[in-house]
N, C-alpha and C positions, 0 to 999 in steps of 0.2 A: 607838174608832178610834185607832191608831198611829199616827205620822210617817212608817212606812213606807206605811200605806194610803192618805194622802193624797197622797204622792209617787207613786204606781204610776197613782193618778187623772190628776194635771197628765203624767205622760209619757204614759200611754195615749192625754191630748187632743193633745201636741204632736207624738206620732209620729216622722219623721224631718222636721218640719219645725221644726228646731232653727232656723233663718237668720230662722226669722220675727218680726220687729220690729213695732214701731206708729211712730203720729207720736211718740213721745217716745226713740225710738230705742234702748229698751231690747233688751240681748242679753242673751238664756235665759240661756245658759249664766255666764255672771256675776253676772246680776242673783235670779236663782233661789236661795231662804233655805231650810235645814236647817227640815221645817215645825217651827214652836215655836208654841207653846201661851200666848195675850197677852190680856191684858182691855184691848178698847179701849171708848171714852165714846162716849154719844151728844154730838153738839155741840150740840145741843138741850135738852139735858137731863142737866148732870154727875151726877146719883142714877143713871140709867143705863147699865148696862155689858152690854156683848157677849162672849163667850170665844170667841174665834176663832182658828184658825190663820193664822199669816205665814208665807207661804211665796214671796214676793216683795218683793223692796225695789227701789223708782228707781234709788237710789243708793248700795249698800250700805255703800261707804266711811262715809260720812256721815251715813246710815239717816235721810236726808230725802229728800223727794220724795213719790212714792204710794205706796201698799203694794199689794200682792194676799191677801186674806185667804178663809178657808175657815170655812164653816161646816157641822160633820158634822150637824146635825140636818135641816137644810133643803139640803144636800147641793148649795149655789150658792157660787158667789164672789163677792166684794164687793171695793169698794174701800176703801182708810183711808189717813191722813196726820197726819205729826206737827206739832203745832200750834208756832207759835216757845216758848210756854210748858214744852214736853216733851213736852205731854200726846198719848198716840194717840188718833183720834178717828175713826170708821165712818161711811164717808157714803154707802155704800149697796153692795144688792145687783146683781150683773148679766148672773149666769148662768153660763155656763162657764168654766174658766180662761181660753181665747184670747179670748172674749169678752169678758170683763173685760181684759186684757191691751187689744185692741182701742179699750175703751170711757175707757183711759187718758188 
């Protein structure tokens, strides 16, 4: 899967409803990440890692807050966040992009 396949995914779900926010107040169109390709940790268990697409950040200035991540083999979205240490870490899946977005 491409960067582009994953992006054609998250637009096909948001449609023309670009304005749509959650309680964290996040706007698409700013907050939405070039997907890139990132090993984040389970926080449970640092021997284990995820390869998932980022294709969402809270706060991209600062690249803290949530993330929105993609996973092409199980074809769901999940959320992640950077620990104060640096470290990214996956804490879980939650289904569609808006849904995830939602479940923020």
């Amino acid at each position: 899967m491409s960067p582009n396949d994953v992006t054609r995914i998250i637009e096909g779900e948001i449609g023309s409803d670009w304005s749509h926010t959650n309680a964290h107040g996040v706007d698409l169109r700013s907050c939405l990440w070039p997907p890139e390709r990132l090993s984040f940790s389970d926080p449970l268990d640092s021997t284990r890692c995820f390869d998932l697409w980022l294709v969402l950040e809270e706060n991209p200035q600062t690249r803290g807050g949530y993330k929105i991540v993609f996973d092409e083999q199980r074809r769901e979205f999940g959320l992640a966040t950077r620990e104060q240490s640096g470290r990214d870490v996956f804490l879980g899946f939650y289904g569609t992009f808006m849904e995830t977005l939602d479940a923020m």
